[in-house]
N, C-alpha and C positions, 0 to 999 in steps of 0.2 A: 839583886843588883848586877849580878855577874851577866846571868840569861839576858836582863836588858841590854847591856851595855854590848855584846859580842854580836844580839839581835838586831840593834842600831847600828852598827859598825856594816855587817855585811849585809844588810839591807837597804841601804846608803846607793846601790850600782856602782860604787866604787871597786876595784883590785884591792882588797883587804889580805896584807899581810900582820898576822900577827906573833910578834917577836920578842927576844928580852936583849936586851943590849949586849951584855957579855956571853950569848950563845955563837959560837963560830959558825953554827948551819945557817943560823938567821942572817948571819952577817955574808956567809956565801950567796943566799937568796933576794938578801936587799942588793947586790952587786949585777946579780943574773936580769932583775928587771929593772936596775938603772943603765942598765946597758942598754935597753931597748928603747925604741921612739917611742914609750909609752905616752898617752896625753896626760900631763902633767895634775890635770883636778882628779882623775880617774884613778889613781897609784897613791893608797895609802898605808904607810906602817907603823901599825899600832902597838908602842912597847907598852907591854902589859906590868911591866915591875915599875912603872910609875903609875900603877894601883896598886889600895890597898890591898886589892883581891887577887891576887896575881895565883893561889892557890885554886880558889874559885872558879876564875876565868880558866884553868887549864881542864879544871872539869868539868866543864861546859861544854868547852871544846873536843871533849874524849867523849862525851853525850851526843854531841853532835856527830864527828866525823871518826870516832872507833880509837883516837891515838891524841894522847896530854900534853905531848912534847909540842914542842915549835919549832921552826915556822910551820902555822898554819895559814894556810894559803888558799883562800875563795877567790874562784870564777869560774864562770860558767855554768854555776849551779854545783859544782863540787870543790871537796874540799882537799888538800895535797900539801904533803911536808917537803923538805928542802929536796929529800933524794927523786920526791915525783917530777920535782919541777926540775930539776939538771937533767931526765930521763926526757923530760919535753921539751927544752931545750935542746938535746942530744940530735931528740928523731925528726925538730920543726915542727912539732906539735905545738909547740906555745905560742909560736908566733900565728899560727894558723888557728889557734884560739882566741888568743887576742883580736886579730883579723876580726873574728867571727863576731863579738860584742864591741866594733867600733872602739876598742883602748889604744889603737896605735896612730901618730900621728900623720 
């Protein structure tokens, strides 16, 4: 259930961020990319604790990209928690990734 559900989210070509509501990192990182022209179908955040899997889905995610915690943050083929993406943010990395897959409006 969980593999499906995280496989169909980030295989969507959507910006998949996945969050839990009362995380403060997650809630820095949904701020960092609504701040951005993202185009608006393309930016989705996925709270995972409105599944019953919310355990599951973190190990998927630690399967996938080496780390449980959130935000887990897919684009561009990789995957980045809240501190990768304030570091891309920082250096204009993000925006020049974004650029790069057509997400910015």
């Amino acid at each position: 259930m969980a593999q499906e559900f995280v496989n169909c989210k980030i295989q969507s070509g959507k910006l998949v961020v996945f969050i839990k509501s009362t995380c403060p990192y997650c809630r820095r990182a949904q701020e960092i990319l609504s701040q951005l022209p993202t185009k608006q179908r393309l930016l989705e955040f996925v709270d995972i604790t409105a599944s019953n899997h919310t355990n599951k889905i973190q190990d998927y995610l630690q399967q996938l990209t080496g780390a449980r915690m959130v935000p887990r943050f897919n684009h561009c083929g990789s995957q980045c928690g809240c501190s990768d993406l304030v570091s891309m943010q920082q250096s204009g990395e993000l925006l020049t990734r974004l650029k790069q897959i057509g997400a910015l409006q």
